[in-house]
N, C-alpha and C positions, 0 to 999 in steps of 0.2 A: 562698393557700388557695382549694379551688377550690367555687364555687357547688352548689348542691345538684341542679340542671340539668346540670352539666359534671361529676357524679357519677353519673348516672344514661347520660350519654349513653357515656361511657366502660365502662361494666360492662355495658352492650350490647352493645358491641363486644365487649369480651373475650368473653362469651357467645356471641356468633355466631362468632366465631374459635374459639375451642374448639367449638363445636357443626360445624364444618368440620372441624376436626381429627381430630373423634371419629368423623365419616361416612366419610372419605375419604382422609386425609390432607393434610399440608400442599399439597400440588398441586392439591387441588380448590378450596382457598379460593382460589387464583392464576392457575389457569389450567385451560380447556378444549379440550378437544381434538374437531374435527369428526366429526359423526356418520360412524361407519365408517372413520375413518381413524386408524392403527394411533399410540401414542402414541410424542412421540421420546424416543432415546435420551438418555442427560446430554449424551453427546459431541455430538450432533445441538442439544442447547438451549444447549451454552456456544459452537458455535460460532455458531448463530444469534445470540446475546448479542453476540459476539464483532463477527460486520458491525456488527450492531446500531450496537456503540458506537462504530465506526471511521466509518459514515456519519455517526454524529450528532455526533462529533470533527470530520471535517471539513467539515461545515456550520457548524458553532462557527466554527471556525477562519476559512472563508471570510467568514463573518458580522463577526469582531472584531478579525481581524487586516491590515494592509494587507498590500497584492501584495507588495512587497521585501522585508519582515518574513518570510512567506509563501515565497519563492523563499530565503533566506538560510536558513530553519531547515528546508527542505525538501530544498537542496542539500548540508545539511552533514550529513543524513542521509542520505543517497544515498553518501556521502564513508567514513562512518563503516561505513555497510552493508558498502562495497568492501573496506575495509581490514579487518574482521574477515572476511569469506570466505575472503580471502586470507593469513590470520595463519599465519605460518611459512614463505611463499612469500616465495623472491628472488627479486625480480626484476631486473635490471639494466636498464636506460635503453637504448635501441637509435634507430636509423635511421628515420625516418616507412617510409619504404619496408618494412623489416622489419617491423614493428608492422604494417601494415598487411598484409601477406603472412601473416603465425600472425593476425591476426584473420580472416581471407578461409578458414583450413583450418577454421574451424570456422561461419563465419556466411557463404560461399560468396562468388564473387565480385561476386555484389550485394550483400551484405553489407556488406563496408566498400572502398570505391574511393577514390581520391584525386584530386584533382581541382587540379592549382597547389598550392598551399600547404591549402587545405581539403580533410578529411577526412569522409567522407559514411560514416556509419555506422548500421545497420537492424538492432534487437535485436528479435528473435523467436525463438519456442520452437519452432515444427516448421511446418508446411506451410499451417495455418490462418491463419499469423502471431499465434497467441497472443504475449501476454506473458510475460517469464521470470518476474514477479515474482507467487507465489502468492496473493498478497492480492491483484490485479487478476485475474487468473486463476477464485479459487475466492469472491472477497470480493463485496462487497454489488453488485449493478449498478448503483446511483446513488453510486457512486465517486467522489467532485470530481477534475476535471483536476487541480488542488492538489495531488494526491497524483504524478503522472507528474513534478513536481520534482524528487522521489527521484532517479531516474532521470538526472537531468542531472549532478546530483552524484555519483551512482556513474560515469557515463559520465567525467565527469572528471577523477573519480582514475583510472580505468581508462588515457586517454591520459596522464596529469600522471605516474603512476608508468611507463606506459610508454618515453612519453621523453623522460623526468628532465626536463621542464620544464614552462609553465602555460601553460595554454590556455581558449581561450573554448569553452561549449557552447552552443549553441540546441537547441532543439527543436522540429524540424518538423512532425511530428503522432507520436498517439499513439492506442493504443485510445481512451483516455476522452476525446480529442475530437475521435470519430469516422473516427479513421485507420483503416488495416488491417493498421500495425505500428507500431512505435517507431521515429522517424526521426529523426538526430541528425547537425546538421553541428560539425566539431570547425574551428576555427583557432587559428591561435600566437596566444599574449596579449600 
């Protein structure tokens, strides 16, 4: 039962929430927008939400979870990524040489070269070296490195299906820590 204080403090509130509601609508109780500058769209507030909640996931995430934890559920997203882009594509298992030849037609001969047994592979989107993946691209700029894990695990099914067998990936730099592309050495496992 609630005190005669904690009756009075509550029908306040509602009163000032409806006396918002009745001025302006729910968006003025919530939120202002700068003098002169034109109000956003939804799509413009859900994707705003949207970094929002991707940066403050993975500060969570860097905050509570350890590094291997961390690389294990960020690589198996990277894995999962790969294999639904490519749902209904065969591919058959080929040659390192090959693999690397149809990766070099479309990411140029810097792109991916071979080097002994290691495979040196540079995923970028056009001339800027953006990244391919649109949440680093379009998403919050205090992006944790954490999140370029993805990345190691898509890069790994990427060679692991190309041919048919397991391999190790590193990651040598990336945009988020402060490369100027995604760079990724492949070897046999």
């Amino acid at each position: 039962m609630m005190d005669r204080r904690e009756v009075c403090l509550k029908a306040a509130g509602v009163g000032l929430a409806a006396g918002c509601l009745g001025v302006g609508g729910a968006g003025a109780c919530l939120a202002q927008t700068a003098a002169g500058e034109p109000p956003k769209t939804p799509c413009e507030k859900r994707l705003e939400w949207t970094e929002n909640w991707t940066r403050r996931f993975f500060e969570t995430l860097d905050g509570q979870v350890d590094e291997a934890t961390r690389r294990r559920l960020m690589t198996a997203n990277g894995r999962a990524c790969y294999r639904e882009s490519h749902a209904g594509r065969e591919v058959q298992p080929m040659p390192a040489d090959e693999l690397v030849a149809r990766l070099q037609s479309w990411a140029g001969p810097e792109g991916c070269r071979r080097e002994g047994d290691a495979v040196y592979f540079t995923y970028k989107a056009g001339p800027d070296g953006g990244c391919l993946c649109p949440l680093v691209q379009k998403g919050p700029a205090e992006l944790s490195p954490t999140f370029c894990l993805c990345s190691v695990g898509y890069v790994t099914q990427l060679f692991e299906t190309g041919l048919g067998r397991s391999v190790r990936v590193e990651l040598l730099e990336s945009l988020r820590t402060g490369g100027k592309a995604c760079r990724f050495k492949i070897d046999p496992a």
